[in-house]
N, C-alpha and C positions, 0 to 999 in steps of 0.2 A: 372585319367588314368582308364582304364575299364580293366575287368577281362577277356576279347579274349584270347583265346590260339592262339600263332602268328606260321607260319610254313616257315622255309626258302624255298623261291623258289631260284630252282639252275639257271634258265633262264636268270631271272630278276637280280639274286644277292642279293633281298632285303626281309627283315622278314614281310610277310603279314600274316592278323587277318587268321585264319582258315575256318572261317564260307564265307572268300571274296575267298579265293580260291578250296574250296567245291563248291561254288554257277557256279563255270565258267566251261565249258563244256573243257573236255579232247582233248587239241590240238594236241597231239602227238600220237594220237591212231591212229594206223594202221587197216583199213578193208584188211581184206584176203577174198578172195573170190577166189573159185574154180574151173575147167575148164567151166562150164557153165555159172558161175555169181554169183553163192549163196551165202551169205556171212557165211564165218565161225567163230565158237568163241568155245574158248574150252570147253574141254568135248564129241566134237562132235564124231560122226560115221561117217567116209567117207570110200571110196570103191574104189579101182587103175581103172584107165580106159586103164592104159595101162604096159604089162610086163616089171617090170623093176630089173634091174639086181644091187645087192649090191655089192657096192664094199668092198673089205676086209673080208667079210661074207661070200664067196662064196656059193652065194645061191641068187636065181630067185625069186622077189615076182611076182606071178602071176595078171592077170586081173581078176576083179574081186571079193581079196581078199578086205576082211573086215579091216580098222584096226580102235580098238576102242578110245577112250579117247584121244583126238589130246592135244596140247597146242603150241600154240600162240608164235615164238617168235618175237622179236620186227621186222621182215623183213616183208614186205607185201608178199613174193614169198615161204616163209619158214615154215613147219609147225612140230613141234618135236612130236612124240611118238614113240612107244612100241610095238616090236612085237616079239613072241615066238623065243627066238635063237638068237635076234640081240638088243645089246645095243645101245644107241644114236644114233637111226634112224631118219634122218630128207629127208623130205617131199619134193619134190616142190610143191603147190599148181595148178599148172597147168597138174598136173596127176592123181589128186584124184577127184572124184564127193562126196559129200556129200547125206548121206541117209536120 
């Protein structure tokens, strides 16, 4: 028997070596890409292309504003961050350009 550290995959159901499911590229990864095409991944800077209005925050984010440090969640159309005033702000990707 060899000394493989084995990792359950939830997919498959079955315990594979570590090093066989490190080597296989990430099927479930979402590109997000933004009103022009760009692809996003977190961390990024993107920028409103257009005014959009928060619900329950009552307040307007403008065009043009910055918002820094996005993060990624698992929807291709969804993008979470942070901006002064507003907790759990999520994104459509179809509004923001990337900087």
């Amino acid at each position: 028997m060899s000394d493989d550290d084995y990792v359950y995959d939830e997919a498959s159901g079955e315990w594979v070596p570590a090093s066989q499911l490190s080597a296989a590229p990430a099927e479930n990864a979402v590109e997000v890409r933004d009103s022009v095409g760009n692809l996003l991944a977190d961390g990024d800077q993107v920028t409103l292309i257009k005014d959009l209005t928060v619900k329950g925050a009552g307040q307007t984010l403008k065009r043009g504003t910055l918002i820094k440090s996005i993060r990624l969640t698992g929807d291709a159309q969804e993008i979470d961050c942070k901006f002064d005033g507003i907790k759990g702000l999520v994104l459509r990707a179809e509004f923001v350009r990337k900087r």
